[in-house]
C-alpha positions, 0 to 999 in steps of 0.5 A: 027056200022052204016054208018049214021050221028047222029041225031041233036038235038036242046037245049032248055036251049042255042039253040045250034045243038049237037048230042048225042055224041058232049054233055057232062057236060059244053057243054051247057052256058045258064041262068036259070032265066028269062029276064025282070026288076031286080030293077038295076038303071043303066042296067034296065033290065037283066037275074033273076038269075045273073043281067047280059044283055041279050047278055051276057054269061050264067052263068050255064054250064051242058048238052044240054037238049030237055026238058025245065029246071028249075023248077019254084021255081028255077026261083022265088029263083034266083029273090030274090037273085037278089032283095036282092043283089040289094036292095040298088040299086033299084029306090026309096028305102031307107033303113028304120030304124027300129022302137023300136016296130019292133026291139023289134019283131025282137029279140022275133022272 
């Protein structure tokens, strides 16, 4: 058994300082989207994966980790989810209705 300290690492996902032995499952609160425009009226901005402000908790637990995650078709995903939840919120669409020719399409396919 040695008497020296543990190596500290850095998590790439929350920022925090852990040592191998400090993580374990839900150690690590982060999101797995990117900042930036969602389409919300209100907020303007917020994190892809869960709409929420840049402040705000994350809203993924695991392990802290030195390498980057997700992977980016993760990330593109999250922005869909986002795109779709919020459709009706979002600046200047309005829900069309569909043409006889589009719902004809719809029910061939």
């Amino acid at each position: 058994m040695s008497d020296e300290p543990e190596e500290k690492h850095e998590c790439v996902n929350c920022g925090a300082k852990y040592t191998d032995s400090e993580n374990y499952n839900g150690a690590c609160c982060y999101h797995t989207g990117a900042y930036g425009r969602c389409g919300l009226i209100k907020r303007g901005n917020g994190w892809t994966c869960c709409g929420r402000e840049i402040n705000e908790k994350g809203c993924h637990t695991g392990l802290h980790t030195m390498t980057v995650e997700p992977p980016p078709h993760r990330l593109l995903e999250d922005m869909e989810k986002i795109m779709k939840k919020n459709n009706s919120l979002r600046m200047g669409v309005t829900p069309k209705k569909a043409t006889a020719t589009e719902q004809q399409t719809q029910k061939i396919a």
